[in-house]
N, C-alpha and C positions, 0 to 999 in steps of 0.2 A: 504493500500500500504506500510507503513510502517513496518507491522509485520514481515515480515523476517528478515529486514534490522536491525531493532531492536532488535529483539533478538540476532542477531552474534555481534551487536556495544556494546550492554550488557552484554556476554559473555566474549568477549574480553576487555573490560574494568574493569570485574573481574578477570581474569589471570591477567592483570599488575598489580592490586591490590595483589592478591595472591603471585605475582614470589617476591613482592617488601617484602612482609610480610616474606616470604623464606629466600631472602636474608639476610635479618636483622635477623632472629632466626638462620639463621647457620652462619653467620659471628663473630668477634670477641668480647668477651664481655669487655666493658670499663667499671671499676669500679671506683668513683669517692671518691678519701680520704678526704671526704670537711673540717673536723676540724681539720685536720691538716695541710692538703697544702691547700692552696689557689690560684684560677685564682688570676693574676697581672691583675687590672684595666687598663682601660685605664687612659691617662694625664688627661683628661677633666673631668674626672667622679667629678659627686655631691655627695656627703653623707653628713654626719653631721657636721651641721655646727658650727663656734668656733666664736667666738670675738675675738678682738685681742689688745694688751698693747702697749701703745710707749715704749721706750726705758728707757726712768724714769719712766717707773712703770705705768703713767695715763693711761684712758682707751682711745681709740681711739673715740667709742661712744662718741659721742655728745647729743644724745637725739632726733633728727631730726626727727625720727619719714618716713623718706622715705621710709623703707624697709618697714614699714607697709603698705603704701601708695600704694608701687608696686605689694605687695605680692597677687596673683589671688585669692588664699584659705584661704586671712583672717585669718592667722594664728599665725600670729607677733605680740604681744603686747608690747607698747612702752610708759612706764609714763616718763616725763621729771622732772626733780629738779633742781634748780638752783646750783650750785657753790657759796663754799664761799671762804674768803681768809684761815677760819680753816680749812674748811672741801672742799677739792680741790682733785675732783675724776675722771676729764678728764680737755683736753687743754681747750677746749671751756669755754661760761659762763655759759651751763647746760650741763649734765650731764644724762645718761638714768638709773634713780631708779629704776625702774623696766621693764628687761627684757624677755621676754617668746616666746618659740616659741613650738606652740602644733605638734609637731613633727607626730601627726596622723593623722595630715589633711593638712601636708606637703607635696608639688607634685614636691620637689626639680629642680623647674624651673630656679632658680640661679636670678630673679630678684633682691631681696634682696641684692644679692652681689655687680650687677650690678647698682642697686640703689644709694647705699653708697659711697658718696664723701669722705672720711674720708678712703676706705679699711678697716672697722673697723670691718665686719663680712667678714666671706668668708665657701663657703665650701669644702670640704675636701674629703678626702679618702675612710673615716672609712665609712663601709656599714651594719656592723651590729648591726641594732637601733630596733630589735624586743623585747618586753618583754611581758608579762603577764597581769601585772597593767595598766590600761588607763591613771592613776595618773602619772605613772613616765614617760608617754609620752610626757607630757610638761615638755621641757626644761627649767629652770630659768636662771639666770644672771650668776649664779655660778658654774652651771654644763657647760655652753655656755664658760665662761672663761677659766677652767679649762683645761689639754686636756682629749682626752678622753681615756678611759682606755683602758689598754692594755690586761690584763686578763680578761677571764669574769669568769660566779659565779661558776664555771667547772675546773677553773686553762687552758684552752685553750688558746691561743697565739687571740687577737683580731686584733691583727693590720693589717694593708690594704693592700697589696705589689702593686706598680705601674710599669707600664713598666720598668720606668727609675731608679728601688730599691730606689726612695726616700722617701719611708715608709710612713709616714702618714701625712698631711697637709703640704700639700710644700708651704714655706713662699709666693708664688706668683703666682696666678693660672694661666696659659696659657693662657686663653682666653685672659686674663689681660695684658699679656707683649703682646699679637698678636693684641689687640687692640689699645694700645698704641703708638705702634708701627704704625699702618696703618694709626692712626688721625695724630699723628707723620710729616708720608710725606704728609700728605695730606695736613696739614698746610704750611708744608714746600714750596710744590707747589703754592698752593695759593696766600704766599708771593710772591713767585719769581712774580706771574702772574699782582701785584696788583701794584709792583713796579716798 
């Protein structure tokens, strides 16, 4: 009972495949100039991630070890060292010796970020973390500090553009001031409620 009905429902769901195939091969061709212009990300976007310095210099890192904690892909490696009064490398009284994050088995979920009481990691703009080597996919302490480069091994422009042209690792990521913001009144309320 089917076979007529079938074949005209088959037929005819090959023409809208076919007119859609038509339309797209005689319509306009969009060529895309990627190393040169770049899409502007959006505010929120993840890339690679930075550490970040206080203002005298120490590092924000503490050592704490929660981003590794958070992180789903186990990708974060965190040694802690103590602090001395010579040798004095963040506020706290340790400090994180060694930092790593294996950037190839990073599924840039932002926990990390969201982990860190300190704001001491964050991530950023920059979207182009592909290379070659497996090696230079882990990031160290040093590359994480550092920012990241702007040319790459080509002389091409690396940097990010975001909606709002504030090029690459904006000091405070949105999520961050939206959430702040919303514990903010909620506190706010709360008191009013309690007292």
């Amino acid at each position: 009972m089917a076979g007529p009905f079938g074949v005209l429902r088959g037929t005819k769901n090959t023409g809208v495949g076919l007119s859609t195939t038509l339309r797209s091969l005689l319509g306009r061709n969009i060529t895309e100039q990627y190393p040169e212009v770049k899409h502007a990300v959006m505010p929120r976007f993840r890339g690679r991630h930075k550490l970040h310095l206080h203002a005298n210099g120490l590092e924000k890192c503490v050592g704490c070890s929660l981003c590794a904690a958070a992180c789903p892909a186990d990708c974060i490696r965190v040694v802690a060292a103590e602090n001395t009064d010579e040798h004095r490398v963040s506020a706290g009284e340790r400090y994180a010796q060694v930092y790593e994050i294996n950037m190839s088995r990073c599924i840039f979920c932002g926990y990390c970020e969201m982990a860190c009481p300190f704001d001491a990691i964050t991530l950023g703009n920059d979207w182009e973390l592909a290379d070659l080597n497996r090696d230079q996919m882990i990031y160290t302490k040093d590359a994480l500090l550092a920012d990241p480069p702007t040319k790459d091994a080509y002389g091409m422009n690396r940097r990010a553009v975001t909606r709002g042209d504030e090029g690459l690792d904006s000091p405070l990521p949105v999520w961050l001031e939206e959430t702040v913001a919303r514990e903010t009144t909620q506190r706010r309320a709360t008191d009013r409620g309690q007292t």
